[in-house]
C-alpha positions as CSV (number, residue, x, y, z in Angstrom):
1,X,0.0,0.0,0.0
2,X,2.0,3.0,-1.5
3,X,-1.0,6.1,-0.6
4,X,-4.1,6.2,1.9
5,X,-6.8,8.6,3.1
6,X,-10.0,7.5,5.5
7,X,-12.3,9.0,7.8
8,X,-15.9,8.5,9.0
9,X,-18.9,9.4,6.4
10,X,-21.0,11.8,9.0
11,X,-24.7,11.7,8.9
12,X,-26.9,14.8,8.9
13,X,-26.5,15.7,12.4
14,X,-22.3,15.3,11.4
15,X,-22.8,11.6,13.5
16,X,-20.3,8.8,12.1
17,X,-22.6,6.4,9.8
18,X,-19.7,4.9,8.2
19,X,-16.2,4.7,7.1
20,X,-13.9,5.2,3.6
21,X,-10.7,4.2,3.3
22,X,-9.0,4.7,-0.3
23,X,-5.8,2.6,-1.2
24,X,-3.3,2.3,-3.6
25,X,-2.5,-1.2,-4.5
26,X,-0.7,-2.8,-7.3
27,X,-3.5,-5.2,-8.2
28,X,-6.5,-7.4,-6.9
29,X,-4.7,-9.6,-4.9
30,X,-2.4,-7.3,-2.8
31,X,-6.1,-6.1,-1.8
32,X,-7.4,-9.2,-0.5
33,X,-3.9,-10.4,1.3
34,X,-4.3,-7.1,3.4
35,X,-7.9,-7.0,3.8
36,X,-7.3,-10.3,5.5
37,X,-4.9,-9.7,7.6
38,X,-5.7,-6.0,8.5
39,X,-6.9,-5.7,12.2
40,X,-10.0,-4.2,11.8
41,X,-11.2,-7.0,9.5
42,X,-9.7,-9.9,11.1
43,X,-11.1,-8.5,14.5
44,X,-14.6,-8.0,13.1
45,X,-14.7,-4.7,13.6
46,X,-16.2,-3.6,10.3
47,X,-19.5,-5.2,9.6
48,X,-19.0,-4.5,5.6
49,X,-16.4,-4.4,3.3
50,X,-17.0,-3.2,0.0
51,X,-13.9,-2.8,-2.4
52,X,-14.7,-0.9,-6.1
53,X,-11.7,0.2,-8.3
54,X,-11.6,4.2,-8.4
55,X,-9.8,6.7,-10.5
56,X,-9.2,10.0,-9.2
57,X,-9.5,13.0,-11.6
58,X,-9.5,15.8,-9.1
59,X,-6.2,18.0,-9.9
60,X,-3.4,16.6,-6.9
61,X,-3.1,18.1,-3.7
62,X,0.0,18.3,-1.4
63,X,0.7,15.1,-0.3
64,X,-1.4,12.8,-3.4
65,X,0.0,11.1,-5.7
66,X,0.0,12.2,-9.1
67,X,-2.7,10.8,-11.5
């Protein structure tokens, strides 16, 4: 995992409803080999885990990769 951002998604009263978590890996299975032994999957503490592929075409900020 080369880059990372997360934080809670916040209701409409700004209460946590859910996280996000985007990460850089170099393919499929580098996803799955740290999903299963990340802590807060392993430990149940998400109930869900959905992974989607994601391209990022908002122009770069200090500290995010380039496109």
């Amino acid at each position: 995992m080369a880059n990372a951002f997360a934080g809670p998604l916040l209701g409409a009263e700004g209460e946590p409803v859910s996280s996000l978590m985007v990460v850089d890996f170099d393919d499929q299975a580098h996803v799955q080999k740290w999903l299963a032994t990340a802590p807060f999957t392993r430990n149940g503490l998400l109930h869900q885990v959905d992974v989607q592929l994601f391209q990022n075409r908002w122009p770069q900020k200090t500290g995010f990769p380039e496109a």
